[in-house]
VOKOL-814635 format. One line per 4 residues: number of its first residue (from 1); for each residue x, y, z of C-alpha. Coordinates in steps of 0.5 Angstrom, whole numbers. Example, Ala and Ser with C-alpha at 12.3 -4.5 7.8 and 13.67 -1.06 7.14 Angstrom:
BEGIN
1) 25 -9 16; 27 -2 14 .
// end
This chain:
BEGIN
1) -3 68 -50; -9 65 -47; -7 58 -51; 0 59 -48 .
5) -3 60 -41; -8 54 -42; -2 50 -43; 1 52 -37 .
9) -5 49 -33; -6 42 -37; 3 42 -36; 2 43 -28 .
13) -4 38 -28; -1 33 -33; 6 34 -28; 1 32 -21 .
17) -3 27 -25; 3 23 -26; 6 23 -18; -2 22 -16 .
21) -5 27 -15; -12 29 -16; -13 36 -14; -21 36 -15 .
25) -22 43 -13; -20 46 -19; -22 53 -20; -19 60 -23 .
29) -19 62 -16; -14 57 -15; -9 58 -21; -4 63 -20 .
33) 1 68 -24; 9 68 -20; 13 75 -21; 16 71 -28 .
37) 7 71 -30; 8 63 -31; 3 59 -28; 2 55 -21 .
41) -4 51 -19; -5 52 -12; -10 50 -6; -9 43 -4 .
45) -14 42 1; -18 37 -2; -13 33 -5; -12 27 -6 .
49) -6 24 -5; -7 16 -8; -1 10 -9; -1 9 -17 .
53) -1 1 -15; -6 2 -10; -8 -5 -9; -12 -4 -2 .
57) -16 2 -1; -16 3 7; -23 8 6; -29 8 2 .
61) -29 15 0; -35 18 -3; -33 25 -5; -40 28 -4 .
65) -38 35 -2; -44 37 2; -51 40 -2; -47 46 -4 .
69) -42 41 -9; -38 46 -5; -31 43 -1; -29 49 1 .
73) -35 55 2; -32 59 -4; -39 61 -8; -38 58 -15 .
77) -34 52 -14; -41 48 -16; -40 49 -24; -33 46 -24 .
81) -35 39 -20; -35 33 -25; -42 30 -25; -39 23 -22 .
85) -37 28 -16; -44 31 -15; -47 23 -15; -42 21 -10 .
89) -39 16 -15; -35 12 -10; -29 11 -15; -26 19 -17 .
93) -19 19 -21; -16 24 -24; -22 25 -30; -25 30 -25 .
97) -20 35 -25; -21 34 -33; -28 36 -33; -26 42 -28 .
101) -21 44 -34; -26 43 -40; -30 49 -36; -23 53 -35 .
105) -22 53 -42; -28 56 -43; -28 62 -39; -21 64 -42 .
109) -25 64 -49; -32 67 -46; -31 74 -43; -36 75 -38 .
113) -40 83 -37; -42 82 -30; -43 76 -25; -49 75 -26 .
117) -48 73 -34; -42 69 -31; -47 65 -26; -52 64 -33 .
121) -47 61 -38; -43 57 -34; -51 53 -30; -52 53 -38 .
125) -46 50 -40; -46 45 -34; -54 43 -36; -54 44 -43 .
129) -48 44 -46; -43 49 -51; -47 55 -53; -48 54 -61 .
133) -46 61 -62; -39 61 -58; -37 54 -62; -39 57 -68 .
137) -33 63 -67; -29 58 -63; -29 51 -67; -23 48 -64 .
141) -24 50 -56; -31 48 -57; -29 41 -60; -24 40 -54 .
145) -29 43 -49; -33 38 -50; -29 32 -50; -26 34 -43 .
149) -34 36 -40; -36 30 -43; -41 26 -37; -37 19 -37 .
153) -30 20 -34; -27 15 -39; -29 19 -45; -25 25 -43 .
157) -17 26 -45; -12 26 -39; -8 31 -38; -3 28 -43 .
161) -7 27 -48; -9 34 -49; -2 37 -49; 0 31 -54 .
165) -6 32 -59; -11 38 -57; -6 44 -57; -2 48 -62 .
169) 4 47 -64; 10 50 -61; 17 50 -65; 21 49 -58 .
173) 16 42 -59; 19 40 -65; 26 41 -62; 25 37 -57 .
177) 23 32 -61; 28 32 -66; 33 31 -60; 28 25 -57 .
181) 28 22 -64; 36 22 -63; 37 19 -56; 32 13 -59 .
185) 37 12 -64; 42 5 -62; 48 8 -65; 48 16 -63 .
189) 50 15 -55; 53 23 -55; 47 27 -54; 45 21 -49 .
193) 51 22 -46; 51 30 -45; 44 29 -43; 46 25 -37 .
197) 51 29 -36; 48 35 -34; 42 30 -31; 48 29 -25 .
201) 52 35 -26; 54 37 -19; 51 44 -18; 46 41 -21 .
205) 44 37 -16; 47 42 -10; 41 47 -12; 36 41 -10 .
209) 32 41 -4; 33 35 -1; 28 34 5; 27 27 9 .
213) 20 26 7; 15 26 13; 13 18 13; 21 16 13 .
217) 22 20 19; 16 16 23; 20 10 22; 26 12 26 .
221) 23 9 32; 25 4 38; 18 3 39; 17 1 31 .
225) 24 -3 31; 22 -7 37; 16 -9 34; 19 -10 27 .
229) 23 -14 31; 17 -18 33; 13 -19 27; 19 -22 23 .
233) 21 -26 28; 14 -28 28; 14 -29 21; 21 -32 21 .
237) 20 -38 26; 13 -40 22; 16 -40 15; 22 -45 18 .
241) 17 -48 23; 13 -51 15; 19 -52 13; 21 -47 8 .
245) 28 -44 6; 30 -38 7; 31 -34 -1; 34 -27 -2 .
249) 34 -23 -9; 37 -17 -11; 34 -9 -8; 36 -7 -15 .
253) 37 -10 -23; 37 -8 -30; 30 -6 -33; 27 -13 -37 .
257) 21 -11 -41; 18 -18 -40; 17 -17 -33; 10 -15 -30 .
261) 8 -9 -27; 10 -1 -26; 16 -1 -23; 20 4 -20 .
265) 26 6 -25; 32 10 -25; 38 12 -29; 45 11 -27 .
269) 50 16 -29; 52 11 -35; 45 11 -37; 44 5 -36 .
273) 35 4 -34; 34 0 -27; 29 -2 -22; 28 -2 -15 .
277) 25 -10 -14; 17 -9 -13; 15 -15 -12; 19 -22 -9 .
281) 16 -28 -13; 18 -27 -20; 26 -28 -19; 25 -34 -15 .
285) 20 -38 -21; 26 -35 -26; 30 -40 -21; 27 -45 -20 .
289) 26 -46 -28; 34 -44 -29; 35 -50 -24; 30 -55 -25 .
293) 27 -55 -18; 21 -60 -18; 20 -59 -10; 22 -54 -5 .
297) 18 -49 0; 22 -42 1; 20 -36 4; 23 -28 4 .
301) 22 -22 8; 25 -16 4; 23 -9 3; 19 -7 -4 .
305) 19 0 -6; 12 4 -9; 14 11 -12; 11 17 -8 .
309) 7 23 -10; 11 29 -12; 19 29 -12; 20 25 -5 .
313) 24 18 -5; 20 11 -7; 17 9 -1; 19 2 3 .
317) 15 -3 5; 16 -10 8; 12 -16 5; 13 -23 7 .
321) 13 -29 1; 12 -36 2; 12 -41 -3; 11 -49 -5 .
325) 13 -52 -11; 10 -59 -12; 4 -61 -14; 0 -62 -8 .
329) -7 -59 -10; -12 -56 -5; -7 -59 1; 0 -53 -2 .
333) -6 -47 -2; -8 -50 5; -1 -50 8; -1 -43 6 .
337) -7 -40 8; -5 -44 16; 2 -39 15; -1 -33 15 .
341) -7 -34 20; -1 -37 25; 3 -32 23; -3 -26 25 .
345) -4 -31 31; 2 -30 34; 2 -23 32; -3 -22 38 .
349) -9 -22 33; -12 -29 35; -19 -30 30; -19 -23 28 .
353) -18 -25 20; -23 -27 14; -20 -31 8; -23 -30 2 .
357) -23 -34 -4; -24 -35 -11; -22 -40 -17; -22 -37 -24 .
361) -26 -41 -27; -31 -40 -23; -29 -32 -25; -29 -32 -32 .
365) -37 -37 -32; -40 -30 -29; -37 -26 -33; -40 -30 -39 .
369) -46 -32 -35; -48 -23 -33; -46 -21 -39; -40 -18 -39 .
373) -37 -17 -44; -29 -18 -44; -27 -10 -46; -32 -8 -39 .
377) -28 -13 -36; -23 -10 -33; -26 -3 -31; -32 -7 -28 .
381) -27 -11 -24; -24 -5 -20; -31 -2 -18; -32 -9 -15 .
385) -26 -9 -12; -29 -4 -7; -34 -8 -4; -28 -13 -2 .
389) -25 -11 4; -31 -12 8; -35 -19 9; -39 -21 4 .
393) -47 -21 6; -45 -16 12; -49 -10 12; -43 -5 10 .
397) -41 -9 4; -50 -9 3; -49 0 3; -42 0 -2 .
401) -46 -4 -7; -51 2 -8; -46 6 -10; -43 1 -14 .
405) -49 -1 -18; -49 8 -19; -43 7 -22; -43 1 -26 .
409) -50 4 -29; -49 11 -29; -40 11 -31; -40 4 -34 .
413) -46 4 -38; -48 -3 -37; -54 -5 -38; -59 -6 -32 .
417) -60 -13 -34; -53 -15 -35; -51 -11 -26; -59 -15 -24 .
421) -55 -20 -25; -48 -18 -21; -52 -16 -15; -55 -23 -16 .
425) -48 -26 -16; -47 -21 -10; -53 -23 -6; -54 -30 -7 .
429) -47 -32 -9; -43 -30 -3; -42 -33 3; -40 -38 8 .
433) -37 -43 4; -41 -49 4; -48 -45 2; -44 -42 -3 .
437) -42 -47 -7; -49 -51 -6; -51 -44 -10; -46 -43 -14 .
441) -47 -51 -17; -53 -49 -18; -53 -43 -21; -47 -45 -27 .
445) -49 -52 -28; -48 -50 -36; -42 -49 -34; -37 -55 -35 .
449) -31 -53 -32; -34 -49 -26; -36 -57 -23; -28 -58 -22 .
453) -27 -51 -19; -33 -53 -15; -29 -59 -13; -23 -56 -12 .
457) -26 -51 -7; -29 -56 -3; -23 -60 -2; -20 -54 0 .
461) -25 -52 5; -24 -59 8; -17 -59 9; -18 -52 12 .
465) -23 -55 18; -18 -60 20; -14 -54 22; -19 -51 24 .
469) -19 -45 19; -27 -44 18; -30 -39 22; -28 -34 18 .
473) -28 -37 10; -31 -34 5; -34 -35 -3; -33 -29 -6 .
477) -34 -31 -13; -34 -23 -15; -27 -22 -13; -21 -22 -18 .
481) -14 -24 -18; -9 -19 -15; -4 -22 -19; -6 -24 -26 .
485) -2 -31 -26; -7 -34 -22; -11 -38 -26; -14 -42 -21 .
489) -15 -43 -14; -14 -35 -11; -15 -31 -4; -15 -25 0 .
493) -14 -25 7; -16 -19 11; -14 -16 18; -21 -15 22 .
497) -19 -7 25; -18 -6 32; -22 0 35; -16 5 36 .
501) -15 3 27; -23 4 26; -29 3 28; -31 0 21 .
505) -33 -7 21; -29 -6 14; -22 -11 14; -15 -9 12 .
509) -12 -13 7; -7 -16 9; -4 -22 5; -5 -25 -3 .
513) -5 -31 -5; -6 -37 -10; -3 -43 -15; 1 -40 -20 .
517) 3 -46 -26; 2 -41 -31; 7 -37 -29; 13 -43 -28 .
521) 10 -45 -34; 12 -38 -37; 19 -39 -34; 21 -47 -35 .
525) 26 -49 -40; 22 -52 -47; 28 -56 -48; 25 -60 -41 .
529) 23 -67 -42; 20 -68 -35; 13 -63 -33; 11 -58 -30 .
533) 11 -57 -23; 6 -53 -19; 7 -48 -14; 2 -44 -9 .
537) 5 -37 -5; 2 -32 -2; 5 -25 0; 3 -22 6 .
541) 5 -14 8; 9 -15 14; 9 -7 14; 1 -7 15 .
545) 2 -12 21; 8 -7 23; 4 -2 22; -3 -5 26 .
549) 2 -9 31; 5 -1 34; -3 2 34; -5 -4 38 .
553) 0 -5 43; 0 -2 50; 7 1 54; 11 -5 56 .
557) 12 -4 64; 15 -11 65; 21 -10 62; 28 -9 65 .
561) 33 -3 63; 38 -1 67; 44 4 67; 50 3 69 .
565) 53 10 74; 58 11 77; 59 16 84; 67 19 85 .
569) 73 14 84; 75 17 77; 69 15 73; 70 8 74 .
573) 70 6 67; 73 -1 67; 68 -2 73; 62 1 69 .
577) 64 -3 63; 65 -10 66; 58 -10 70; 54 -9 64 .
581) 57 -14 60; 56 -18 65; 48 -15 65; 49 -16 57 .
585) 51 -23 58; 45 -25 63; 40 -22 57; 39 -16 60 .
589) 38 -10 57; 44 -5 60; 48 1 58; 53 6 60 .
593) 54 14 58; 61 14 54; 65 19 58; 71 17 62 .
597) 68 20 68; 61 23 67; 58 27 72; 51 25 76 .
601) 48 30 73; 50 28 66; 49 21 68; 42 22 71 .
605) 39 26 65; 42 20 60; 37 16 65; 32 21 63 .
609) 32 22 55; 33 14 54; 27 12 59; 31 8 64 .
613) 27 6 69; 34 3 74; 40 5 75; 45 1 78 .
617) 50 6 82; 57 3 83; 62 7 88; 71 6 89 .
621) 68 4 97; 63 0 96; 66 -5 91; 72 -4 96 .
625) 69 -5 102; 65 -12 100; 64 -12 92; 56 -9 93 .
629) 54 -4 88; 46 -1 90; 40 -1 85; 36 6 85 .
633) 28 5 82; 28 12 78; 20 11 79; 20 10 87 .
637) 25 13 89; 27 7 93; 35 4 93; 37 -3 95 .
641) 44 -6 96; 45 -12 91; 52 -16 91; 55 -16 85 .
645) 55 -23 84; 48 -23 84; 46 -18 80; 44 -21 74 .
649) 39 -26 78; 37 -20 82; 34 -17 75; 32 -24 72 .
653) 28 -25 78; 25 -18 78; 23 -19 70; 19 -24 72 .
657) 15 -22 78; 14 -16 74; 11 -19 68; 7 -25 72 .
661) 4 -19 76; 2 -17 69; -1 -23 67; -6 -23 73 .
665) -7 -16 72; -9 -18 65; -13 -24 67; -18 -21 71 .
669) -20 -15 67; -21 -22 62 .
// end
């Protein structure tokens, strides 16, 4: 019974785990028992909700919970804290919860006779270890226990590794892996077909709970669909303005190994394996390659999807690609850069950027030259991700190094020496740009191919400066590629925050980029005489800008929208429909209440619903009596008599006296 009770807690962990979930106040006063005594985790008010390609981490989170390791005031919660919690590790996963379980697990087999022994045992436990007479009488929870407190995060089992090793066997276990063995045979599609079939049986599906997540609802805006408008047209205008083609891949398409990244997957009712699209560049390389295309520039502003915590739908985000394809080293990585910083310009946010840049064999000489060795390198190169979102040599990228130097000593391992030297690279290395690559020269001169990168980033610099991108252009010879198929020259560009976003000095990121030959190399034909062209792109996240562009902007009152009413004569529809196309036709917005004959009181609470500020009032005796309709602010109450015929000059002209009082009300509070 306590082995099955156990189960049912690591299965609810394993379940929220894999939505991204990190509960981290896992504690028995949290797991609950329903009518059926089956087992529900609850409590979520300290959890964490994370993206599982979670590139861009908006907040530098340190988890410390206070003195009392206690995140919601219940007396006991200390003795299921991780250690990586307690010495606010600015990295916490889902290995906290594990540690939280090794202690659970050891309540379940170690009954307690009063508080005060429980309060004993378990600060024993937490110090010293399991209790050599417990493991002595329970040798497999001891190995378990042990394994799931263990100090580094990394030594601890997930949650799926514990229900697939460390547990007994059930004999439903082996039937459900009779039926997997089967489904994984090419030649047997009927249990496969069954399955499915019950997967998308009707009843099936009528008893789920369908709910339109919150995030999506949000979307539905016309304030946000107004301002989505302007950024791609920003965006669109800037991509033609270089040039580039416009080029369009497919939402969904057949589940292909050889592509890079976790993507979001489905099955169809054939059983047919699916992905929603993740990212826009590797299908336009597979097209160029199929096509032999030497030079082109293009550009793609599509939705990408990112699976959601728990059971909602995949989310959606806008991202803009744009690409050269050519061999214009130095110059194409330029061009790109230029697009984005003119697209954050016409955005609205004139010189509130930092590009960060980097060249892989620079990267790779510093791996080599601190010490790190190739197996440390990837989780090494998350923690130091951390401090990427703010300026090098600023003082907030100086504090998030004190918590990454804890972690790389203290969850990583590594020798003190080997992290000197990092910080080295952190302090001395980094900065703006001309000093930088003086010291950096310097500091890898035993290096033969970081004088190229040198030179290469050099170049790059100078062609930035005849664009006039340098205030803000950083060396961040610590900074790791985003994608691994940029093998040379790389870059971040982040989004300096306004105040009502935050009052960090940290940026958003807004865009990636770099050279990519080795990802065309992959794709080209080898049957091809001719080389291998070059090609650069950045992908910039069009949904950030959305996102940041709505949080920034102020109501607009300069622009015109008008309803088209009518008083008595039967509705006047004809008359309504003809004045607002004429109001369409001279580019003002207008609209008219869809009924025959609506009364003013519906006509007027339309008005007011829908936030129309003007009204055009037209009646059977003043068209009559000389074509004239009467125009009514809805602000000042004041009515004014226009003729017909120039009603649509009447409103172009107030739009431009309004947006001009604008302007000079925005220049002198400069």
């Amino acid at each position: 019974m306590t082995w099955q009770i156990f189960r049912q807690i690591v299965e609810g962990l394993a379940h929220m785990h894999g939505q991204g979930i990190i509960h981290r106040d896992l504690t028995p006063n949290n797991i609950f028992f329903d009518v059926r005594n089956d087992v529900k985790i609850g409590d979520f008010g300290l959890a964490k909700f994370t993206s599982l390609e979670q590139h861009d981490r908006e907040a530098f989170v340190s988890d410390v919970h206070g003195s009392s390791m206690d995140g919601t005031g219940q007396v006991g919660t200390y003795f299921y804290t991780a250690p990586e919690v307690g010495q606010g590790w600015p990295l916490i996963d889902d290995k906290a919860d594990m540690y939280s379980l090794g202690v659970i697990l050891f309540e379940l087999w170690h009954p307690f006779e009063t508080g005060m022994e429980r309060v004993i045992v378990l600060s024993e436990l937490k110090n010293k270890g399991v209790p050599i007479e417990w493991e002595h009488k329970n040798p497999q929870q001891a190995v378990l226990v042990k394994s799931l407190m263990s100090a580094n995060p990394a030594d601890r089992p997930s949650a799926m590794d514990v229900l697939r090793n460390h547990l007994p066997p059930r004999m439903e276990d082996e039937a459900l892996n009779d039926v997997l063995r089967t489904i994984q045979k090419a030649e047997n599609f009927y249990v496969l077909d069954r399955i499915i079939s019950a997967l998308f049986d009707e009843e099936r599906i009528s008893l789920i709970d369908h709910k339109m997540e919150g995030e999506h609802l949000t979307q539905c805006s016309a304030e946000r669909s107004f301002f989505q408008d302007q950024v791609f047209k920003v965006a669109k205008d800037i991509f033609k303005s270089h040039g580039a083609q416009g080029f369009s891949t497919s939402t969904l398409s057949l589940v292909d190994q050889a592509q890079r990244g976790q993507k979001v997957r489905m099955i169809d009712s054939a059983g047919r394996m699916l992905e929603l699209r993740s990212e826009l560049r590797t299908r336009f390389v597979s097209w160029i390659a199929a096509k032999q295309v030497s030079s082109i520039k293009r550009y793609e502003i599509a939705q990408i999807y990112r699976k959601a915590a728990g059971p909602d739908a995949p989310h959606e985000y806008y991202q803009g690609d744009f690409d050269i394809v050519g061999d214009s080293f130095g110059l194409a990585e330029a061009e790109v850069m230029k697009v984005v910083v003119d697209i954050v310009s016409g955005c609205g946010f004139d010189d509130m950027y930092e590009i960060h840049i980097n060249h892989a064999s620079i990267l790779e000489a510093i791996w080599s030259w601190s010490g790190v060795k190739i197996h440390e390198r990837k989780d090494v190169a998350k923690l130091l991700s951390l401090g990427g979102c703010a300026p090098p040599q600023s003082s907030e990228r100086k504090l998030r190094w004190v918590h990454i130097r804890q972690q790389l000593l203290q969850g990583l391992k590594l020798q003190e020496s080997v992290v000197d030297r990092l910080q080295t690279v952190e302090r001395r290395w980094n900065g703006h740009t001309d000093l930088a690559l003086s010291r950096l020269r310097g500091g890898l001169a035993d290096y033969p191919r970081v004088s190229a990168a040198i030179d290469e980033l050099a170049a790059l610099q100078s062609y930035l400066r005849v664009w006039d991108i340098y205030k803000h252009v950083y060396i961040d010879a610590l900074m790791v590629p985003v994608e691994e198929y940029h093998k040379r020259v790389y870059f971040q560009v982040y989004l300096r925050k306004g105040s009502c976003v935050s009052t960090s000095s940290a940026g958003m990121l807004l865009a990636v980029g770099g050279r990519y030959d080795s990802l065309v190399q992959e794709h080209w034909p080898r049957t091809v005489a001719f080389s291998v062209p070059g090609a650069v792109g950045v992908s910039i996240a069009l949904e950030k800008l959305i996102l940041v562009t709505v949080a920034e902007s102020e109501p607009d009152s300069s622009g015109i929208e008008v309803l088209v009413c009518s008083k008595g004569g039967g509705g006047l529809l004809r008359e309504r429909m003809e004045i607002v196309s004429e109001l369409w036709d001279g580019n003002i917005k207008a609209d008219f209440v869809h009924l025959p004959s609506p009364s003013l009181t519906e006509q007027y609470d339309y008005a007011n619903e829908h936030g129309y500020k003007w009204l055009v009032m037209i009646t059977e005796a003043d068209l009559e009596g000389g074509n004239n309709v009467k125009v009514r602010n809805m602000e000042t109450r004041k009515v004014e008599a226009v003729s017909r015929e120039d009603l649509v000059k009447f409103f172009t002209e107030l739009a431009g006296s309004i947006g001009n009082k604008k302007n000079r009300n925005h220049t002198n509070t400069k």
